[in-house]
N, C-alpha and C positions, 0 to 999 in steps of 0.2 A: 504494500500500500504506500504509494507515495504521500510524502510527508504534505506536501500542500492540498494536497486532496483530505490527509484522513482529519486536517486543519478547516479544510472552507466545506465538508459536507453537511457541518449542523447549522449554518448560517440562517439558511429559511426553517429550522425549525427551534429557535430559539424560545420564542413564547411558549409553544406544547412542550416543551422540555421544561419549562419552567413549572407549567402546571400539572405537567401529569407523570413526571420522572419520580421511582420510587426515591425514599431516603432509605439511609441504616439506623439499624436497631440500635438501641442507647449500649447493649451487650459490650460495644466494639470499642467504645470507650474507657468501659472496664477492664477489659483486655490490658487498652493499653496502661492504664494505670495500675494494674495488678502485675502484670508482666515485662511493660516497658520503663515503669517509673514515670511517668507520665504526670507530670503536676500545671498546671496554669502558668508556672515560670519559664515554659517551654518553648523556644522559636520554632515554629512549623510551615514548611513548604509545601506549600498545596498546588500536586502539577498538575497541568491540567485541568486545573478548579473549575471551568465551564462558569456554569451559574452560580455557582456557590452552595449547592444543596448540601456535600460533607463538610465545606466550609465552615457554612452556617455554625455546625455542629463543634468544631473546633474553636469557634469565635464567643461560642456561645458555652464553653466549658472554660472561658478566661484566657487562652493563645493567644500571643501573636503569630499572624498570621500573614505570609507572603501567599498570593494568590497569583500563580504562574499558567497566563490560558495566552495561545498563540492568536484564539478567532477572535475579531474585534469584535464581533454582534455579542458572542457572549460572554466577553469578557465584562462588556460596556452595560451589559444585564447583570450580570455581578457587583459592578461597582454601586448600578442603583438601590439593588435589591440588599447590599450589606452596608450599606453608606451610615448605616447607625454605628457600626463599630469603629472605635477609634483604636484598638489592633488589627484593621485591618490594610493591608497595603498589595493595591494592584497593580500585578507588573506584567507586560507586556515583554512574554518569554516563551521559551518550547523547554522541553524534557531536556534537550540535548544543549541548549543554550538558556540558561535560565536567568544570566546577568546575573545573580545574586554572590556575593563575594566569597570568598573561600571560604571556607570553616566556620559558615555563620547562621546556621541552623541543626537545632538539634534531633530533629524529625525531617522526614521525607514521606508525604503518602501522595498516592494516586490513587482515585475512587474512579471505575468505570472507564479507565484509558490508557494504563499501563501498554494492554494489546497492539494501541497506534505508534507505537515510539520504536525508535532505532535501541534497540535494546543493547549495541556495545558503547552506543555515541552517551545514552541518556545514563548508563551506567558507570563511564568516567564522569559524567558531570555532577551524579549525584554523589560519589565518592570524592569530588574536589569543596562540596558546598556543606556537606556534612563535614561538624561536628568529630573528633575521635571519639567512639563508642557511639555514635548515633545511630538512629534507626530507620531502618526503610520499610514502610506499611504500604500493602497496596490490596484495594477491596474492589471486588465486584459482586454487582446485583446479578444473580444467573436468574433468570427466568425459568420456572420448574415447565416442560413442554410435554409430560404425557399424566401427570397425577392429577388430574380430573376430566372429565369429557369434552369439556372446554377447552382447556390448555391442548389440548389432543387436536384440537378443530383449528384451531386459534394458530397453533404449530405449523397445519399445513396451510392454511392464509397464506403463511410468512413464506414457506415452498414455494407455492404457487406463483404470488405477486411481488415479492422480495428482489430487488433490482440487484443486490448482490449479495443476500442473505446469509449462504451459504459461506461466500468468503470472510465474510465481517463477522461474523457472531461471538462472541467472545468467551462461550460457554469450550469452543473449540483453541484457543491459544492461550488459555491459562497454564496449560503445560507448559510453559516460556518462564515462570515464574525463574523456575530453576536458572534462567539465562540472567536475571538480575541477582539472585543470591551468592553461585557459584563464586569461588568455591567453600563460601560462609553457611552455616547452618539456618536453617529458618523453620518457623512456625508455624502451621495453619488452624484457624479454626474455621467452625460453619454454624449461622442461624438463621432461621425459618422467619419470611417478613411474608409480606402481602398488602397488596392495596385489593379496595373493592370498587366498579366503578358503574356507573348508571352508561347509558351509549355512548352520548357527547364526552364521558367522561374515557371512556375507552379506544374512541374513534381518533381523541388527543394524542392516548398513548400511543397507539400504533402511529401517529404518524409525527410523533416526535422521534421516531426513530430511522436514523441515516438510510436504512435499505428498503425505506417506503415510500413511493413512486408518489411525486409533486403532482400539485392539480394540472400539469400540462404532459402527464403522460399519459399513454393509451390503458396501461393497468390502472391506472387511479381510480376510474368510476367503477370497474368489475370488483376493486377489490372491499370497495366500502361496500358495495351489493351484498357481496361474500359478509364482510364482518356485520351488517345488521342482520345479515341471515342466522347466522351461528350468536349473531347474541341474543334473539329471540328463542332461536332452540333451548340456548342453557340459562337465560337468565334468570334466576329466583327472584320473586315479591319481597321487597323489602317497603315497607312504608307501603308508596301510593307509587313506587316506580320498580324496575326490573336492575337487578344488580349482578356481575357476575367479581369473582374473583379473580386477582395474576398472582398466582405463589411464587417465590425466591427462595434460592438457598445465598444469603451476606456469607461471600467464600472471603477471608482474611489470610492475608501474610504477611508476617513482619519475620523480621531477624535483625544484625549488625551487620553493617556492609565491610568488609575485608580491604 
């Protein structure tokens, strides 16, 4: 995946990403504080930061926070969306060049984007900006794709109309984790999230997502056809509307970078 590409693909969907991207579990935090030493005196590098959704969550546990996002749309949605924090600092950087000066953070995570980085370039960079003894975390939201009838239908949607589904999907190059630790030890844990969504609320997420075909391609209308069809199949009565679920497994690594 070229790096400007796997940079300008969220561009036009920066708002659905804001509204309808899961978060992680508060679990992830405890991790780090149980296992990393993790205190609110901590400088953290957030690559990648997009909108700020683990951000948030770093900003809002007491961090200073360096928010490192390449795309302008969402960086410039980040700045607005966190502009109440005064640790927060947005910088206008990649994985692989992050500007941030040598030795001057004591955390590194990447939520949801590790996958698009130059995994030897982003791995000397992170090793020159960390800290001795600091820590490299990196989390994804996996999408669970056959643990209910839904997720089952919902899966092949993404087959069928996915503009390049199959190569992007990230539940497929987490085995690369290994390419960032090597040859240092690392950790993983895993927990169970879930959003639930009424249609508009689902029709978002799908199409906050890089490999779903913009309103000027020819799969676009089959494919929303497709997902009100299968969400009327599975949706449950909740209240006075139809709700269906997306389960996650929040997959975590962290270790010391070598």
């Amino acid at each position: 995946m070229p790096a400007s590409n796997a940079t300008s693909r969220f561009s036009d969907r920066v708002e659905n990403y804001i509204r309808y991207r899961p978060g992680y579990p508060s679990d992830v935090l405890r991790v780090l504080e149980q296992e990393c030493g993790l205190t609110p005196a901590d400088a953290i590098a957030d690559i990648a930061s997009g909108t700020g959704i683990w951000t948030r969550m770093l900003l809002e546990h007491g961090n200073p926070v360096f928010a490192v996002e390449p795309n302008a749309e969402m960086r410039q949605a980040g700045e607005r969306i966190l502009a109440e924090f005064s640790q927060f600092t947005s910088v206008a950087g990649t994985a692989e060049a992050t500007t941030l000066p040598d030795r001057s953070v004591d955390f590194i995570t990447a939520a949801q984007a590790a996958h698009w980085f130059d995994r030897a370039r982003a791995r000397s960079e992170f090793v020159r900006i960390l800290k001795p003894q600091g820590w490299l975390v990196l989390l994804w939201n996996e999408r669970l794709t056959d643990s209910t009838p839904f997720l089952h239908d919902y899966e092949q949607l993404l087959l069928t109309y996915g503009t390049d589904y199959e190569e992007v999907r990230h539940e497929r190059t987490t085995d690369a984790v290994n390419e960032f630790f090597d040859p240092a030890p690392f950790q993983e844990r895993a927990f169970a999230t879930r959003q639930e969504f009424d249609y508009a609320g689902l029709e978002g997420r799908l199409l906050s997502s890089s490999y779903a075909p913009g309103p000027e391609h020819p799969k676009h209308r089959p494919m929303l056809r497709e997902l009100r069809r299968i969400f009327e199949q599975h949706a449950e009565l909740k209240g006075h509307e139809g709700r269906v679920a997306v389960e996650y497994q929040t997959r975590m690594y962290y270790g010391r970078l070598s």
